[in-house]
N, C-alpha and C positions, 0 to 999 in steps of 0.2 A: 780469922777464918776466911774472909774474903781475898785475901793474901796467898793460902795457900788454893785455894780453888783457883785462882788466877796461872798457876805454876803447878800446874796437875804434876804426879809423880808417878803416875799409872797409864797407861792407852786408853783407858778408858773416859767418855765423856757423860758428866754428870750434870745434866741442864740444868740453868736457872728455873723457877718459877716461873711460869709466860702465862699472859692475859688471854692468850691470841686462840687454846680449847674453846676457850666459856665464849668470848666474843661470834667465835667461828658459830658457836653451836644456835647460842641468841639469832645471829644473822640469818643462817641458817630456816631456824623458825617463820621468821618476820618473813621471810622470802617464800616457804611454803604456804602460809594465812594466805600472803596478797595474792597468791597463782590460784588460792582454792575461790579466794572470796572474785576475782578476778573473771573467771572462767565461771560462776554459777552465779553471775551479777548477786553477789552476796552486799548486801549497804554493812557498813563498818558505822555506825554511830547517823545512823540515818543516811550515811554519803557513801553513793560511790567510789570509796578510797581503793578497790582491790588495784588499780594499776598504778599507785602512787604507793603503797606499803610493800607491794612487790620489787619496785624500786628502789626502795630504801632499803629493803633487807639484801637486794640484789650489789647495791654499792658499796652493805655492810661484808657481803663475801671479799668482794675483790680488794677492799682495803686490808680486812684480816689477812688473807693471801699474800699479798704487798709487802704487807710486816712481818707477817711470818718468815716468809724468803727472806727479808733482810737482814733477820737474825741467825738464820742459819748462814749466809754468806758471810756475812760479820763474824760469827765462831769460825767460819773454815778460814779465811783470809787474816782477818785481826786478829782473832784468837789462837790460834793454831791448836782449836781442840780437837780437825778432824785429823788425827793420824789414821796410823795404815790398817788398823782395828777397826776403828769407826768407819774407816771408807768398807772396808768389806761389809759392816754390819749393811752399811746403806743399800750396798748393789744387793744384798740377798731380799732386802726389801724392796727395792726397785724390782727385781726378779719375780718377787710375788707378787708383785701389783699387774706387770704384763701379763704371768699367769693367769691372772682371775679377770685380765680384759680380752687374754683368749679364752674362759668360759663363757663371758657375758657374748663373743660373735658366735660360740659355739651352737648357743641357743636357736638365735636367729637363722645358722645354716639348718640348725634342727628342724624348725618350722616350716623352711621354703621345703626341704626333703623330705619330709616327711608327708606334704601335701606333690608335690611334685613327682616322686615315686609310685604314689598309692592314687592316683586322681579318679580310680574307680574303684576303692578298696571296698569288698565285701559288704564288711560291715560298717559303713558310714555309707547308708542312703542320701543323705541329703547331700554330702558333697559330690556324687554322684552325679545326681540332678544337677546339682550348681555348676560342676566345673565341664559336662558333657564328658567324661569320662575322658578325657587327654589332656595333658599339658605342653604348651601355657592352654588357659581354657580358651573354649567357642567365645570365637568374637572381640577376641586378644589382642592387638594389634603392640607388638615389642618392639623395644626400641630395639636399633641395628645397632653388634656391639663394633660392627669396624668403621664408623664414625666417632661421634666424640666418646663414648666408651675407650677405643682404640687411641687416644688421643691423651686419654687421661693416665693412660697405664703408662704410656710414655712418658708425660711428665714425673708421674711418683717417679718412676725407674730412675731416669735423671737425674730427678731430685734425691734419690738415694746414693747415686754416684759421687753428687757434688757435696752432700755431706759428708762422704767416707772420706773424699778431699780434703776439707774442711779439718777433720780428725786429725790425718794422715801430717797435715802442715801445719796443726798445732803440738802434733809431738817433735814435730824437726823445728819448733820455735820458729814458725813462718807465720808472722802476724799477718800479713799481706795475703796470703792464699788462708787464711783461715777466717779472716772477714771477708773474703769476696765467695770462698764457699757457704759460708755465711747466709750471705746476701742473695745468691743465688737459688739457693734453696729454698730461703722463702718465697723468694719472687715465684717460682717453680708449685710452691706449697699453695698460694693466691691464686696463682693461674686455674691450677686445678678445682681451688673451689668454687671459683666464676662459673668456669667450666657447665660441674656439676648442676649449677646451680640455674642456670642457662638449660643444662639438660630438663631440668625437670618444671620450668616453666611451660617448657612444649611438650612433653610427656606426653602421649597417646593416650593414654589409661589415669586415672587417678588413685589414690590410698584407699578410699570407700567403696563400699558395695563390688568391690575384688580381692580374692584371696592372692591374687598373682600382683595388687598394686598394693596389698599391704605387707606383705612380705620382702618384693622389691627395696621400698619406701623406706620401711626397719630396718633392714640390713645395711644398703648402702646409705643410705642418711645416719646411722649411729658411727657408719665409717669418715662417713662427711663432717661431723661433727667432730669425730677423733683427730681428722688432717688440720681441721682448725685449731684445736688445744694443741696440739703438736706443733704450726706454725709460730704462734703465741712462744710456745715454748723454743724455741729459736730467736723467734726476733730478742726476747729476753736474753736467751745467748748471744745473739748479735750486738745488743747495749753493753753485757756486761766484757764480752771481748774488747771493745773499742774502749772499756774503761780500764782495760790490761790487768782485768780479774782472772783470768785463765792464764795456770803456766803450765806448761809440759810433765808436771808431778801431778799438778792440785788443779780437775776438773772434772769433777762428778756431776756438777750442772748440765755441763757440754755433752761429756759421757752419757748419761743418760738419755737427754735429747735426742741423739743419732740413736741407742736403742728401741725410744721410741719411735721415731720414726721409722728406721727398718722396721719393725713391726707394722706400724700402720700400711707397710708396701708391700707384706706378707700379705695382709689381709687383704688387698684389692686387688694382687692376682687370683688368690683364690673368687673373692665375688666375680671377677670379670671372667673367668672362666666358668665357673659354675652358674651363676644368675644372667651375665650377659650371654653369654656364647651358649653354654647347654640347655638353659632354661628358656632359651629363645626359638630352639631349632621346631620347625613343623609351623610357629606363626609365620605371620605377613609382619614384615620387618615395615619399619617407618621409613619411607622416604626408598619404598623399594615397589616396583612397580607388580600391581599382583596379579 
């Protein structure tokens, strides 16, 4: 039986039993205990454990993950279970997943609009009161989007150029221009998040006690955090290129990755045009003399 599994007769791919459900789900757990008991100084057996059980379940994710991937790259590459079936199956998957990561920003642009629109709406007195009836509210000082806002939109962009590269000279079997697009992109994907990250240690406004810095905050921080798995998600294409896992047929890895990434550069022209530029217009910008 293992014989003829080994020598499928069909497109179709029939996976082994894998540990790596149950493991995921266990890690999973242990990771949500240590953040609750962590965050509400909850004692775990009389001790302080919440940020040592969080870390355990947090190393049990990234090891599941680890192995995970390594089985699916081993079926595509050693195995040759992914035929031309199975890659379609994957991209409509891949496809629903971007989908429901553009509902999850949907929300967020919901939230800044819906309060940004309405900042004297009828019937919500209190935000009324709170926001002074204009947006951004009284007493708002916004960051200006044509410094490092402006700065960041140029590197995604970039960095979406040098991926397409990257693609473009993996399908003409150009190992050379497909690791330095590679390479690039990340460097391009890091910069950015410094960037950000720099941005908002000097932030005017804070997350708390403003509807204009929690709004901010959630949107581009869950974006901030998506350019990061995204990066992640390259440098791992950058390893498994230099391991001459990618050929010009078989790279759904890769493939994927630059979809994700263009997506993640959809989504920060829309933030940078709606939350920096339009959601900023009427305050006193930072670092702009009022």
């Amino acid at each position: 039986m293992s014989e003829a599994h080994a020598t499928p007769n069909h497109d179709y791919h029939l996976v082994d039993p894998s540990p790596w459900p149950l493991t995921g789900s266990i890690a999973a757990f242990v990771t949500a205990v240590g953040a609750i008991c962590w965050m509400k100084g909850i004692p775990i057996a009389g001790l302080k454990m919440g940020p040592y059980v969080f870390g355990a379940g947090f190393l049990g994710i990234l090891f599941t993950m680890a192995s995970w991937w390594a089985d699916v790259v081993r079926e595509a590459n050693d195995e040759g279970f992914h035929t031309r079936v199975v890659q379609i199956s994957h991209r409509y998957g891949m496809i629903l997943f971007i989908m429901s990561e553009v509902m999850f920003f949907v929300a967020w642009f919901w939230a800044f609009f819906n309060t940004s629109l309405f900042p004297a709406f009828a019937t919500q007195y209190a935000r009324d009161a709170f926001l002074g009836g204009t947006w951004p509210p009284k007493g708002i000082e916004a960051i200006n989007p044509w410094h490092l806002p402006l700065l960041n939109t140029l590197l995604l962009l970039t960095s979406g150029t040098t991926v397409t590269w990257a693609h473009h000279a993996l399908l003409e079997n150009d190992r050379r221009g497909l690791k330095l697009g590679l390479l690039l992109t990340v460097v391009l994907g890091a910069t950015f998040t410094g960037v950000q990250a720099y941005e908002y240690i000097h932030a005017p406004f804070a997350f708390k006690n403003s509807i204009y810095g929690a709004t901010f905050f959630m949107a581009t921080g869950f974006h901030g955090f998506h350019v990061l798995v995204g990066t992640i998600f390259l440098i791992v294409c950058l390893l498994r290129a230099n391991a001459g896992q990618f050929t010009p047929k078989q790279h759904l890895g890769f493939e994927f990755a630059a979809w994700y990434w263009h997506f993640v550069d959809v989504v920060w022209l829309f933030l940078f045009s709606c939350i920096y530029v339009w959601g900023s217009w009427g305050a006193a910008l930072e670092g702009v003399a009022k």
